[in-house]
PDBQT receptor file of N, H, CA, C and O in Angstrom, charges set to zero:
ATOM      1  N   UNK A   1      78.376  15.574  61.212  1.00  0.00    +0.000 N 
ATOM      2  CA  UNK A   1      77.655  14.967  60.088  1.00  0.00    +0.000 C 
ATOM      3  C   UNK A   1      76.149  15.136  60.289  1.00  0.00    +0.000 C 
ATOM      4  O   UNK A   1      75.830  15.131  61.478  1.00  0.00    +0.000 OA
ATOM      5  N   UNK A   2      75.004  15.304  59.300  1.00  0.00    +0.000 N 
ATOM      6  H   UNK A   2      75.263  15.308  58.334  1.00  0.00    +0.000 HD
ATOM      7  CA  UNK A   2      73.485  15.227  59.745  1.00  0.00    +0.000 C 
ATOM      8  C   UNK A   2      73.037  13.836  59.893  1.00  0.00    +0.000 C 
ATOM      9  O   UNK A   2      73.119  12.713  59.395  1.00  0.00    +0.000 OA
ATOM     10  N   UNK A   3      72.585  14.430  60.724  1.00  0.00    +0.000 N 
ATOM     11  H   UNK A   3      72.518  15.342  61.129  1.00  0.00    +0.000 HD
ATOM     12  CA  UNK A   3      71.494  13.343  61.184  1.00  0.00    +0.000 C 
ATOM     13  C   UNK A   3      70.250  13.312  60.306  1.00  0.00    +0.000 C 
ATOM     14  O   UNK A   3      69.839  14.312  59.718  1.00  0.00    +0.000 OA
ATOM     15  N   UNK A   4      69.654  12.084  60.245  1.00  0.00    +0.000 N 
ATOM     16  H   UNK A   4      69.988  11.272  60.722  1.00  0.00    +0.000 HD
ATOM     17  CA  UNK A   4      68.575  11.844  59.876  1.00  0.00    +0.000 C 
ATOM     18  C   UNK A   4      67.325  11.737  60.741  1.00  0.00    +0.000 C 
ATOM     19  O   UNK A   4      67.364  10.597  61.205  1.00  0.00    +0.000 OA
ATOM     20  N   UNK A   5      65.993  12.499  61.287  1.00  0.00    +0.000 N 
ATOM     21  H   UNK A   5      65.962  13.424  60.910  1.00  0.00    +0.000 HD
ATOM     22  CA  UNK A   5      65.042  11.937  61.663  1.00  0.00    +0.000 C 
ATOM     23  C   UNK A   5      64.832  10.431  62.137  1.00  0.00    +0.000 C 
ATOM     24  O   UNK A   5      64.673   9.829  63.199  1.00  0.00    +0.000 OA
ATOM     25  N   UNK A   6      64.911  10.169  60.882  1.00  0.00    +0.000 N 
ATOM     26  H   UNK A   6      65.041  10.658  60.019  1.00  0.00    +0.000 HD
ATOM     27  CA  UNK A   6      64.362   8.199  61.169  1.00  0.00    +0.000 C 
ATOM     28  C   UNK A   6      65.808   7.580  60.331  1.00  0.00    +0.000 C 
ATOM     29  O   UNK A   6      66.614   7.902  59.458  1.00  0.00    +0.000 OA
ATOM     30  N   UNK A   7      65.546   6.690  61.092  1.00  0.00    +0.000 N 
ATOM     31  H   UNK A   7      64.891   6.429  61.802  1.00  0.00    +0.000 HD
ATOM     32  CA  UNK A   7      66.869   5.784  60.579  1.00  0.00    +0.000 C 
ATOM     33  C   UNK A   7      66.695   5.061  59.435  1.00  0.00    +0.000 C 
ATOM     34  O   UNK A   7      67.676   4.631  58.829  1.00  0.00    +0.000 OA
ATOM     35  N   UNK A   8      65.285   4.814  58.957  1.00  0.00    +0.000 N 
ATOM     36  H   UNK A   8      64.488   5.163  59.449  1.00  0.00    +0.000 HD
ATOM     37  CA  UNK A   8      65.265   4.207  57.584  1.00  0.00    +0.000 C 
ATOM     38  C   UNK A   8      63.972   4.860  57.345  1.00  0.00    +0.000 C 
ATOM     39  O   UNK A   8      63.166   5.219  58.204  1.00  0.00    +0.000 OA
ATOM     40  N   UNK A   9      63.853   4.996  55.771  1.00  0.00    +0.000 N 
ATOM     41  H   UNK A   9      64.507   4.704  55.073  1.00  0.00    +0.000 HD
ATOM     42  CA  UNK A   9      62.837   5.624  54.975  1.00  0.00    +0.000 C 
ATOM     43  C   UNK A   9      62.166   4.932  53.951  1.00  0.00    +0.000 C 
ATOM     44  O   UNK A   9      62.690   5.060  52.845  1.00  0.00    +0.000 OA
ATOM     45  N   UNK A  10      60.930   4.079  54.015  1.00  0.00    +0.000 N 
ATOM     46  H   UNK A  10      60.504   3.975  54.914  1.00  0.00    +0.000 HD
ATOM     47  CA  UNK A  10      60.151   3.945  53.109  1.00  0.00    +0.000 C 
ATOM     48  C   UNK A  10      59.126   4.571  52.888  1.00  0.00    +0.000 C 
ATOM     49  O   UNK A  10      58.613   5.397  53.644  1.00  0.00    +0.000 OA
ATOM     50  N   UNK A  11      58.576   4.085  51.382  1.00  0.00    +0.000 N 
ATOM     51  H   UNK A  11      58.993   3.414  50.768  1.00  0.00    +0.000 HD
ATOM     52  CA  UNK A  11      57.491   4.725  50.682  1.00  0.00    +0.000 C 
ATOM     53  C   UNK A  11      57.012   4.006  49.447  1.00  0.00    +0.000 C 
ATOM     54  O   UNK A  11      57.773   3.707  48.527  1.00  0.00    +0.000 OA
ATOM     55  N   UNK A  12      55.653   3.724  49.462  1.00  0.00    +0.000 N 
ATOM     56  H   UNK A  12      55.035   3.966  50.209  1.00  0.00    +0.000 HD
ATOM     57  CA  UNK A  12      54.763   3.007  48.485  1.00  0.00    +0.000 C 
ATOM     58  C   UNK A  12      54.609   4.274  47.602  1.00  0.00    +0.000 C 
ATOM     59  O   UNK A  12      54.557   5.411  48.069  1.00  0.00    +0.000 OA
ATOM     60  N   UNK A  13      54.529   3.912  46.017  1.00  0.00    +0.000 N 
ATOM     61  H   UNK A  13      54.572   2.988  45.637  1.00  0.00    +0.000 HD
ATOM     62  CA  UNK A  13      54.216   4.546  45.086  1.00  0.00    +0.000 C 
ATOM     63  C   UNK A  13      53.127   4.102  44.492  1.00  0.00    +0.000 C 
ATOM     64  O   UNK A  13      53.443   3.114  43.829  1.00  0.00    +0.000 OA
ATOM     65  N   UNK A  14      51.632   4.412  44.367  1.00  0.00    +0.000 N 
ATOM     66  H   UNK A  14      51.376   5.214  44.906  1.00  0.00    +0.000 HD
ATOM     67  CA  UNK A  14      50.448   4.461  43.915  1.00  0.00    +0.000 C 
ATOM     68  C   UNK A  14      50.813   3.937  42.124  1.00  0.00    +0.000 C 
ATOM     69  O   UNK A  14      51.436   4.722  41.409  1.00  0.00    +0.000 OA
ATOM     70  N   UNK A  15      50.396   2.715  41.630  1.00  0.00    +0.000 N 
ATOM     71  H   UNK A  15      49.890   2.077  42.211  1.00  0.00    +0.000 HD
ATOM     72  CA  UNK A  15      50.535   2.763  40.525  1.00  0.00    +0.000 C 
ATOM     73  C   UNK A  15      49.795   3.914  39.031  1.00  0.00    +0.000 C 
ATOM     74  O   UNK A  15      48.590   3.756  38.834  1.00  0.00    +0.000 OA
ATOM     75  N   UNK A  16      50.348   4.696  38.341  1.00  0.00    +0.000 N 
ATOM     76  H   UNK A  16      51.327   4.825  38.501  1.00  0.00    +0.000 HD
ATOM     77  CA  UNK A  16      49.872   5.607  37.607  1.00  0.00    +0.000 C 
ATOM     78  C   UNK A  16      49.719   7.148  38.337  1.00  0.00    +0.000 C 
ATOM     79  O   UNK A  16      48.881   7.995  38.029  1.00  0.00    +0.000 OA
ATOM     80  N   UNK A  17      50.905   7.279  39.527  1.00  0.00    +0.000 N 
ATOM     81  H   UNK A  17      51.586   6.590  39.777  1.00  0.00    +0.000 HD
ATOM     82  CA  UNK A  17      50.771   8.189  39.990  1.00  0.00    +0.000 C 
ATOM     83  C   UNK A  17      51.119   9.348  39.142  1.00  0.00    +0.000 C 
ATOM     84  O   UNK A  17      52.074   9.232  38.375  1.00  0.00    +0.000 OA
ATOM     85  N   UNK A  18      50.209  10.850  39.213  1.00  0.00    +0.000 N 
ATOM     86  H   UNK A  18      49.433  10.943  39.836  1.00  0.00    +0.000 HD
ATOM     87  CA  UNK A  18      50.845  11.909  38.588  1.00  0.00    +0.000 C 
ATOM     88  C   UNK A  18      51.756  12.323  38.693  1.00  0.00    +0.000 C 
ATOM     89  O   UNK A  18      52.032  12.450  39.886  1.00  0.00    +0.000 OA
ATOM     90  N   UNK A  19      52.866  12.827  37.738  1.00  0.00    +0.000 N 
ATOM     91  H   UNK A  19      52.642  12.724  36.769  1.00  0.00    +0.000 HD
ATOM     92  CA  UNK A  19      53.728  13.864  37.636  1.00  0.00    +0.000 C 
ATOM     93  C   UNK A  19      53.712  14.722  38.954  1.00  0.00    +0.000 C 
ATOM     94  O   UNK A  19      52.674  15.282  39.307  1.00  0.00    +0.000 OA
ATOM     95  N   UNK A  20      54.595  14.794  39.500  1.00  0.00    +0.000 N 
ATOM     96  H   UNK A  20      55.438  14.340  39.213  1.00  0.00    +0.000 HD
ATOM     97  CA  UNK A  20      55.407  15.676  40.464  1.00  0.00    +0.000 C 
ATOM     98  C   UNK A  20      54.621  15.567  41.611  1.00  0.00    +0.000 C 
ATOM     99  O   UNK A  20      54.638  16.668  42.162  1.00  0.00    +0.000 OA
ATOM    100  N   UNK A  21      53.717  14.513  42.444  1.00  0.00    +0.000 N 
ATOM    101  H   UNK A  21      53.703  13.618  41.997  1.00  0.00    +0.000 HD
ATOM    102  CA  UNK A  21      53.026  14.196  43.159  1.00  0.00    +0.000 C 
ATOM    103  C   UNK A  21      54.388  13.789  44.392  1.00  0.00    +0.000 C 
ATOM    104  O   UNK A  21      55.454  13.273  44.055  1.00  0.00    +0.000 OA
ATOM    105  N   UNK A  22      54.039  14.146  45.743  1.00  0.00    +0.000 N 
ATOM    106  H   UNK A  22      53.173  14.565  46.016  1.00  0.00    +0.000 HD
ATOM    107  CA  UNK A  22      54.632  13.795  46.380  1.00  0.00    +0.000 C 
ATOM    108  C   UNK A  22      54.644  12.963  47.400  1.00  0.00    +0.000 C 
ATOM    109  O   UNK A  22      53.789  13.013  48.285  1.00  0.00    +0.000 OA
ATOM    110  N   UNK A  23      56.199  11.599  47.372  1.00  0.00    +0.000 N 
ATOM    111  H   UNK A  23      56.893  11.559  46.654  1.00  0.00    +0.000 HD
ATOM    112  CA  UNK A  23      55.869  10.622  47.964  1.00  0.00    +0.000 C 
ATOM    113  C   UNK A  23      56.401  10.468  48.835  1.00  0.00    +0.000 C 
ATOM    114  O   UNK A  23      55.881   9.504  49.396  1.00  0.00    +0.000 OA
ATOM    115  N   UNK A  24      57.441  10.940  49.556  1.00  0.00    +0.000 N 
ATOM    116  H   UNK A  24      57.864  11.724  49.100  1.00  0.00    +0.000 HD
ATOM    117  CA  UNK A  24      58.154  11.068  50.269  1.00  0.00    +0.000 C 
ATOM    118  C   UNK A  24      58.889  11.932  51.033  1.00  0.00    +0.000 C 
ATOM    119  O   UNK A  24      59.814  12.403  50.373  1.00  0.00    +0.000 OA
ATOM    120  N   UNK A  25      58.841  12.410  52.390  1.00  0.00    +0.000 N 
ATOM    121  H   UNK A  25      58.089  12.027  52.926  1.00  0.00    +0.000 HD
ATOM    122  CA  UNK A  25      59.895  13.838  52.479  1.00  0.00    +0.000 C 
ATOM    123  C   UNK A  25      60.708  13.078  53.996  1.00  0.00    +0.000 C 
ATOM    124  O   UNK A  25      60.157  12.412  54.872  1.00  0.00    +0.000 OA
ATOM    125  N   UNK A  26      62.259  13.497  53.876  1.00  0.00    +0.000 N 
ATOM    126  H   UNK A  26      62.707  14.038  53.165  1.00  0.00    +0.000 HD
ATOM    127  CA  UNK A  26      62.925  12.557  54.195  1.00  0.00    +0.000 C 
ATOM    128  C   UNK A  26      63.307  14.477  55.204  1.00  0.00    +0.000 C 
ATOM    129  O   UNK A  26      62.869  15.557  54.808  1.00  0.00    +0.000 OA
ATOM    130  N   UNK A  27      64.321  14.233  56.641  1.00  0.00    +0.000 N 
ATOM    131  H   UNK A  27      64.677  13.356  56.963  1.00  0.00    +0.000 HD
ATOM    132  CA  UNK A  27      64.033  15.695  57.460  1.00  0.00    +0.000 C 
ATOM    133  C   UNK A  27      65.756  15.063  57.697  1.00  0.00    +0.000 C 
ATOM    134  O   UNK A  27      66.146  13.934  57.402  1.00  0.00    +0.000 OA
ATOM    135  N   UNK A  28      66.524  16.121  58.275  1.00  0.00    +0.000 N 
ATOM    136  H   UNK A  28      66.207  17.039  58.515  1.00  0.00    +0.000 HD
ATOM    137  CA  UNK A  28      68.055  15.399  58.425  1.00  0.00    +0.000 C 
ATOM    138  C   UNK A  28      68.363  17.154  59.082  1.00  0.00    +0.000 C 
ATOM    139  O   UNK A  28      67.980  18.108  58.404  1.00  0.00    +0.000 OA
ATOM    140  N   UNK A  29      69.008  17.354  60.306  1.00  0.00    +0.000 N 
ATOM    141  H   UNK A  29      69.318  16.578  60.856  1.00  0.00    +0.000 HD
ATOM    142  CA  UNK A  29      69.705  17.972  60.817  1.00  0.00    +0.000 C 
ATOM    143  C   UNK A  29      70.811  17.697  60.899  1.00  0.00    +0.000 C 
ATOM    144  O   UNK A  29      71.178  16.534  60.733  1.00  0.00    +0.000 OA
ATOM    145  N   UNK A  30      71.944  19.025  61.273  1.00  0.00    +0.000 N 
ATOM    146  H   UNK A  30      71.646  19.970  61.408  1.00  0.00    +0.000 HD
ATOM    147  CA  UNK A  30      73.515  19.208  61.216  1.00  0.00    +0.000 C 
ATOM    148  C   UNK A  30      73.483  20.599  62.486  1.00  0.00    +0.000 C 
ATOM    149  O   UNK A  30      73.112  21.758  62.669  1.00  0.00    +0.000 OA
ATOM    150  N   UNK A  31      74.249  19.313  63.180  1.00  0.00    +0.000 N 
ATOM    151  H   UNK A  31      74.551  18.371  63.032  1.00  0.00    +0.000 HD
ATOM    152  CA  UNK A  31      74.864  20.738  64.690  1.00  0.00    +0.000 C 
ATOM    153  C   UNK A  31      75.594  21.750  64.385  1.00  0.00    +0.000 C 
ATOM    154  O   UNK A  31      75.717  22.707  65.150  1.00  0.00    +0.000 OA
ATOM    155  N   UNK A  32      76.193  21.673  63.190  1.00  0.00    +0.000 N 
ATOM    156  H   UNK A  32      76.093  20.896  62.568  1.00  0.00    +0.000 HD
ATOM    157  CA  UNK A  32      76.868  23.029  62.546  1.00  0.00    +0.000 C 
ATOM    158  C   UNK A  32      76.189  24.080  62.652  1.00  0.00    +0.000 C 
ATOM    159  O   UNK A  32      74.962  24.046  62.747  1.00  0.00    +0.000 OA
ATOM    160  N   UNK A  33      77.154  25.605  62.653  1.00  0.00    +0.000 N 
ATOM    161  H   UNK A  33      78.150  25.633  62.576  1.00  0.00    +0.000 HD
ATOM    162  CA  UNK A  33      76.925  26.750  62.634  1.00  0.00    +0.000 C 
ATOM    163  C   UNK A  33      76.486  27.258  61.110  1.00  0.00    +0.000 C 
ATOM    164  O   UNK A  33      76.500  26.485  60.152  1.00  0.00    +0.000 OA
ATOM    165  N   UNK A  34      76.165  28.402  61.026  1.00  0.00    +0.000 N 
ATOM    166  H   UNK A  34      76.153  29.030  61.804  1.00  0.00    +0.000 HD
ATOM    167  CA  UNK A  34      75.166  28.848  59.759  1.00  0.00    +0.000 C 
ATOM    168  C   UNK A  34      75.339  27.957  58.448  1.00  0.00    +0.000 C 
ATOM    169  O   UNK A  34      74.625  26.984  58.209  1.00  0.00    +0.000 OA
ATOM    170  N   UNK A  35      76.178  28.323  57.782  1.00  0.00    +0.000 N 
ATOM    171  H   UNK A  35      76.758  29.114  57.977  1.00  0.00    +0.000 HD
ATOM    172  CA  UNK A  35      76.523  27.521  56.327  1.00  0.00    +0.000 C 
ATOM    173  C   UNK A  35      77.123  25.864  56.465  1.00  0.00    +0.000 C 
ATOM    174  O   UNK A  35      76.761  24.995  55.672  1.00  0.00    +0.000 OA
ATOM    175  N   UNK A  36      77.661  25.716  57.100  1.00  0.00    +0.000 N 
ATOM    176  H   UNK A  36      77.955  26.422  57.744  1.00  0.00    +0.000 HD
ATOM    177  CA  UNK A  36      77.897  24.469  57.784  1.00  0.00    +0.000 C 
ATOM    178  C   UNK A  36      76.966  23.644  58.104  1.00  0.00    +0.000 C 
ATOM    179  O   UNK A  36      77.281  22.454  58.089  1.00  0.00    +0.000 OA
ATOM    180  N   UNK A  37      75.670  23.978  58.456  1.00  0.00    +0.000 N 
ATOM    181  H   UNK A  37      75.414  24.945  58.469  1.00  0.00    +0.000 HD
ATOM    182  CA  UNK A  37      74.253  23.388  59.281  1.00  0.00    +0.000 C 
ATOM    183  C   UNK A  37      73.657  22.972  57.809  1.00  0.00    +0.000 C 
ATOM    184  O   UNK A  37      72.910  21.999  57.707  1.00  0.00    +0.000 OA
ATOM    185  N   UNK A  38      73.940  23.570  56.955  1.00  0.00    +0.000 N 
ATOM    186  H   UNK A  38      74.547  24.360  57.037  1.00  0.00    +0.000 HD
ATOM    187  CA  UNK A  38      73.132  23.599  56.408  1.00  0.00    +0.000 C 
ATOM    188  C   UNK A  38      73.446  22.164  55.433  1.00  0.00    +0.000 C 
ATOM    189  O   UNK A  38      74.566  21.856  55.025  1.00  0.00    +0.000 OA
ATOM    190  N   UNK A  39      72.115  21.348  55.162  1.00  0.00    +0.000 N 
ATOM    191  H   UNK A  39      71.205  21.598  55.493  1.00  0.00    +0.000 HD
ATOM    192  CA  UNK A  39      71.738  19.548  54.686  1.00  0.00    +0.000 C 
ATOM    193  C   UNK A  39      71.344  20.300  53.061  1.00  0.00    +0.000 C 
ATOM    194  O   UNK A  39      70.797  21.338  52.691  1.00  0.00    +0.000 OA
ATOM    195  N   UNK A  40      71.780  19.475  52.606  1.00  0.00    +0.000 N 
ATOM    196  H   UNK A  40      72.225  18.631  52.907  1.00  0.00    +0.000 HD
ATOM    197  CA  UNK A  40      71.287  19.035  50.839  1.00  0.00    +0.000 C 
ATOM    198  C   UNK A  40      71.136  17.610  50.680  1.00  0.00    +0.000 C 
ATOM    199  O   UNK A  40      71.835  16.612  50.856  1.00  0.00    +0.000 OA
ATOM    200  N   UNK A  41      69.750  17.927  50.209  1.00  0.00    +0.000 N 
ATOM    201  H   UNK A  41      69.182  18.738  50.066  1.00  0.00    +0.000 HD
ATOM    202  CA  UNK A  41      69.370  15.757  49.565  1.00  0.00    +0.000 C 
ATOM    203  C   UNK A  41      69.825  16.122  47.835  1.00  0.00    +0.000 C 
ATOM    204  O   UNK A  41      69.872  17.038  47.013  1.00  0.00    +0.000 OA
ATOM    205  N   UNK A  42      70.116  14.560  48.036  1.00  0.00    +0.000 N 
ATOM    206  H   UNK A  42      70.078  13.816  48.703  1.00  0.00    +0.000 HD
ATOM    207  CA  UNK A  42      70.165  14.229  46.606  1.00  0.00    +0.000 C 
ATOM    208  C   UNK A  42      70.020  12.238  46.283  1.00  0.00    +0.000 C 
ATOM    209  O   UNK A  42      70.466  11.223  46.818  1.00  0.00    +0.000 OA
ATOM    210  N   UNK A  43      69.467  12.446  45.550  1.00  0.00    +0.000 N 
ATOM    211  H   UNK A  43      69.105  13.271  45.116  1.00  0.00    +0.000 HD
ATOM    212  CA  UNK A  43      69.405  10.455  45.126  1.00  0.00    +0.000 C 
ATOM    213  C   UNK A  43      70.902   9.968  44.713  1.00  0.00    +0.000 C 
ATOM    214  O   UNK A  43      71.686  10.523  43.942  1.00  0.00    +0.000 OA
ATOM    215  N   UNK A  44      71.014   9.152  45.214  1.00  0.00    +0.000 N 
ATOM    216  H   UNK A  44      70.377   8.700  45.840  1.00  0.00    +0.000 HD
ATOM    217  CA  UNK A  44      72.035   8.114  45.014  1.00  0.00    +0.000 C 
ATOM    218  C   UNK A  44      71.547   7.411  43.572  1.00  0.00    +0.000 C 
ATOM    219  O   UNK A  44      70.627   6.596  43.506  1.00  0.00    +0.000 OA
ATOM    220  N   UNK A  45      72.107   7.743  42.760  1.00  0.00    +0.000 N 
ATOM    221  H   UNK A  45      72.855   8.405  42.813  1.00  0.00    +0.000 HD
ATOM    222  CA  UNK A  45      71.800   6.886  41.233  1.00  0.00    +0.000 C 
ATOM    223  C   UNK A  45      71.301   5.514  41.429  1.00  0.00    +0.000 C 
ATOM    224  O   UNK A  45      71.953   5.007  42.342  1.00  0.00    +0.000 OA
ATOM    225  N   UNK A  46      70.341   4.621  40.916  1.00  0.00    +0.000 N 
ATOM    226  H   UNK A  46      69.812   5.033  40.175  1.00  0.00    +0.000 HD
ATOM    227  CA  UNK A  46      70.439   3.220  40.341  1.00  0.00    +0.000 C 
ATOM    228  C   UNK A  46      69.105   3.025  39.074  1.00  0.00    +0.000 C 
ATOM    229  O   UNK A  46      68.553   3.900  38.407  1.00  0.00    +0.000 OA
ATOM    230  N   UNK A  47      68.953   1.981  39.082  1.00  0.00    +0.000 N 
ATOM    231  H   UNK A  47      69.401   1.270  39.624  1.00  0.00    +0.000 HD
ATOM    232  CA  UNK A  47      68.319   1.610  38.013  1.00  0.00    +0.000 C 
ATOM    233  C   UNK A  47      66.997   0.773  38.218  1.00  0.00    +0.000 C 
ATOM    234  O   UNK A  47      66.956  -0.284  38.849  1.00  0.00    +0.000 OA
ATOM    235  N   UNK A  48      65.781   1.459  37.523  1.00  0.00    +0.000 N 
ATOM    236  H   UNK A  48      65.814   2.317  37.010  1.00  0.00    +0.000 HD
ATOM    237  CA  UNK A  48      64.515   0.555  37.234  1.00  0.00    +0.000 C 
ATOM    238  C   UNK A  48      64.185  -0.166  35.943  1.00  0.00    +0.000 C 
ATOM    239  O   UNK A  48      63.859   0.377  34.887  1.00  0.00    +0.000 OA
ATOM    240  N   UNK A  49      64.311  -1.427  36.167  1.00  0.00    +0.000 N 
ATOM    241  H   UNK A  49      64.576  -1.867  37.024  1.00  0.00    +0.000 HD
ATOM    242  CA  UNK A  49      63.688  -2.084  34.664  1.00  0.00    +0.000 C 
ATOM    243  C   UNK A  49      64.814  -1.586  33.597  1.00  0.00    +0.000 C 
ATOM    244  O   UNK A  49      64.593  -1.711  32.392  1.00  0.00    +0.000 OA
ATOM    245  N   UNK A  50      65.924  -1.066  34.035  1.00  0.00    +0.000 N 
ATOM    246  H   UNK A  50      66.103  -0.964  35.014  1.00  0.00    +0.000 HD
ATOM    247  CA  UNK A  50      66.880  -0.763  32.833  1.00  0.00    +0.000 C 
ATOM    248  C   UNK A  50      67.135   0.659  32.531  1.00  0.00    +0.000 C 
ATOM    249  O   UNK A  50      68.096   1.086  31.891  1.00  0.00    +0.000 OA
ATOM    250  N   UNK A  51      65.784   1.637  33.270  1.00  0.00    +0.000 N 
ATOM    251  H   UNK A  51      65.004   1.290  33.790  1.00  0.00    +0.000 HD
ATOM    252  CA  UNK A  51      66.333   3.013  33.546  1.00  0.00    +0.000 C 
ATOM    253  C   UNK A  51      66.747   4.108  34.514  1.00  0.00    +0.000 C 
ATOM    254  O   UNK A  51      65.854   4.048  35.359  1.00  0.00    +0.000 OA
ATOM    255  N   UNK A  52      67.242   4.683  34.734  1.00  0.00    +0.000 N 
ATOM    256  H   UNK A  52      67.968   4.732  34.048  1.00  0.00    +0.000 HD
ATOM    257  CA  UNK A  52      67.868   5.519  35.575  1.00  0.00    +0.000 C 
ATOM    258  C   UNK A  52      66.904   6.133  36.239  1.00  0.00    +0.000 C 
ATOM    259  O   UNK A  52      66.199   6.983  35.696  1.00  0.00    +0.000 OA
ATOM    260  N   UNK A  53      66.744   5.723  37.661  1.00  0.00    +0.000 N 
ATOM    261  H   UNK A  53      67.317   5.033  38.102  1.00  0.00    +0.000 HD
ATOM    262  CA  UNK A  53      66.100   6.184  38.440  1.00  0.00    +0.000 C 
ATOM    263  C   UNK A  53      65.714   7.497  38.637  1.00  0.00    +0.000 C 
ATOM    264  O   UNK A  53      64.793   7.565  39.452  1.00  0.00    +0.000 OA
ATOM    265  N   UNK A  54      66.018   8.409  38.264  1.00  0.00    +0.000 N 
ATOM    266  H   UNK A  54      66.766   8.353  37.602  1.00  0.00    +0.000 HD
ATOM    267  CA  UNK A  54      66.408   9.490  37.835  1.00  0.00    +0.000 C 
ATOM    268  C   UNK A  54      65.237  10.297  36.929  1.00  0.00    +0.000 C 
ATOM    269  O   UNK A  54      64.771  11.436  36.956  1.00  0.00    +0.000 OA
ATOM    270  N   UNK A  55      65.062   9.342  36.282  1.00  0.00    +0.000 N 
ATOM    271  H   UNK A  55      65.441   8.417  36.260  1.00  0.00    +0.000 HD
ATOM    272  CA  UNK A  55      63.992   9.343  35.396  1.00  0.00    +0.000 C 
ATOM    273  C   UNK A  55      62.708   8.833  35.977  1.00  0.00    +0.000 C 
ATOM    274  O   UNK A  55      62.032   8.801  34.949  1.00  0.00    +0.000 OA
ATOM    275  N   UNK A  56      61.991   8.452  36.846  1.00  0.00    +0.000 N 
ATOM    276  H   UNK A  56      62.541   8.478  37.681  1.00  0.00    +0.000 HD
ATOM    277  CA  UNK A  56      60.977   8.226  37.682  1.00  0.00    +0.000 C 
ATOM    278  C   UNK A  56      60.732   9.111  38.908  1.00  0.00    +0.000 C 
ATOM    279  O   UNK A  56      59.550   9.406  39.085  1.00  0.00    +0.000 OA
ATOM    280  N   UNK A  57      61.575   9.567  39.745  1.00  0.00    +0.000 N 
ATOM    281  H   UNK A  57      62.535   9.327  39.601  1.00  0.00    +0.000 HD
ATOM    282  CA  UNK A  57      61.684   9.973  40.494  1.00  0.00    +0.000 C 
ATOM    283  C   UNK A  57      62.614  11.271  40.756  1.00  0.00    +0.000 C 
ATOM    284  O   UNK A  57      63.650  11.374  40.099  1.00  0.00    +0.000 OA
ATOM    285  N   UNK A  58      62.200  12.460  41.892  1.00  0.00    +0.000 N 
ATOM    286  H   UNK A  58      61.359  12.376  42.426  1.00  0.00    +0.000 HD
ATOM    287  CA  UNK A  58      63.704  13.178  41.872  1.00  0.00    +0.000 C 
ATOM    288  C   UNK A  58      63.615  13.730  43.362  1.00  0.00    +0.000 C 
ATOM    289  O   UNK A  58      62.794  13.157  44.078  1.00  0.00    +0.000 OA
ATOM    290  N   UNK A  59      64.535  15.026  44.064  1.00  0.00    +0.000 N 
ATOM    291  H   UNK A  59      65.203  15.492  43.483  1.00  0.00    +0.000 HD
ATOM    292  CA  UNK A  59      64.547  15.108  45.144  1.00  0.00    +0.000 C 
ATOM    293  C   UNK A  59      64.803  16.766  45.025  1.00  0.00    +0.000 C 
ATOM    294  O   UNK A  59      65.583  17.318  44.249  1.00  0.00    +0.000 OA
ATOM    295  N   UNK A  60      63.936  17.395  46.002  1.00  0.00    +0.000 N 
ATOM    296  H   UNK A  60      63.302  16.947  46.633  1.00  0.00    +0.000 HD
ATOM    297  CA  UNK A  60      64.151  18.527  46.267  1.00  0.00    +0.000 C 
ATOM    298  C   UNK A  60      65.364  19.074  47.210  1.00  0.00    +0.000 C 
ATOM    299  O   UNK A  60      65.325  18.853  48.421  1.00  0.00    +0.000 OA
ATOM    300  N   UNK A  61      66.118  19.579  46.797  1.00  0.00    +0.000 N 
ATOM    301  H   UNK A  61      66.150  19.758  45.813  1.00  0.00    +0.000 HD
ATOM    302  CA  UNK A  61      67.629  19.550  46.860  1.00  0.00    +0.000 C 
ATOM    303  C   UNK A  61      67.483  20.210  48.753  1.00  0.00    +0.000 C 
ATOM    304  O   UNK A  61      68.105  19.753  49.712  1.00  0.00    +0.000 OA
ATOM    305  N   UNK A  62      66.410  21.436  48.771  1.00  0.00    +0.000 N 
ATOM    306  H   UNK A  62      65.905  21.808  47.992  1.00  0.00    +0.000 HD
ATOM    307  CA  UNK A  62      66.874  22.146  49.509  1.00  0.00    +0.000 C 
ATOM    308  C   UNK A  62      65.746  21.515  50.833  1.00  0.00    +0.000 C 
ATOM    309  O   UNK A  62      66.005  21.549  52.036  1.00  0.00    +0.000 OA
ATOM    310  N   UNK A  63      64.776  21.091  50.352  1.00  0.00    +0.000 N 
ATOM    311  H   UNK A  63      64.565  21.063  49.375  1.00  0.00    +0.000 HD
ATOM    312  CA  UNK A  63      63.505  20.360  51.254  1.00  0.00    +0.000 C 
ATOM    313  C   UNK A  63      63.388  19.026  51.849  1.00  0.00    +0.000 C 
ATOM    314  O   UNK A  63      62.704  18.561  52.760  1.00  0.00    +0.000 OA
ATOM    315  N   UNK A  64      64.737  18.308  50.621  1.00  0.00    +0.000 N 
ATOM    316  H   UNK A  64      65.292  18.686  49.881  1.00  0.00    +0.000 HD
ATOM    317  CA  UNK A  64      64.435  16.757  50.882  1.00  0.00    +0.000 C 
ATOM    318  C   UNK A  64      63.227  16.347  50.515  1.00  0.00    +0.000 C 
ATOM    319  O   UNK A  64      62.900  15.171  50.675  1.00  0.00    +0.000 OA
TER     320      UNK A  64
């Protein structure tokens, strides 16, 4: 399974921050061999104020 760097990840968001500004980069290794090794991030869905997080925020699939 990967590992994560740090065991927990926070991050303050600057109120009125720009578009595609970056706030976070999260690092995760896998002892696996070539294609196997290889980590993908993705957000776990929930909700702000009633919208889909999704919509505020997103994750670079291949960078974290």
């Amino acid at each position: 399974a990967p590992v994560f760097a740090e065991e927990r990840y926070s991050a303050r968001v600057a109120e009125n921050n720009a578009a595609g500004a970056l706030v976070l980069t999260v690092r995760a290794t896998d002892a696996d061999w070539g294609q196997n090794a290889r980590v993908r991030y993705r957000l776990a869905e929930g909700w702000v104020r009633g919208a889909p997080l999704s919509s505020y925020v997103s994750v670079q699939a291949e960078t974290g």
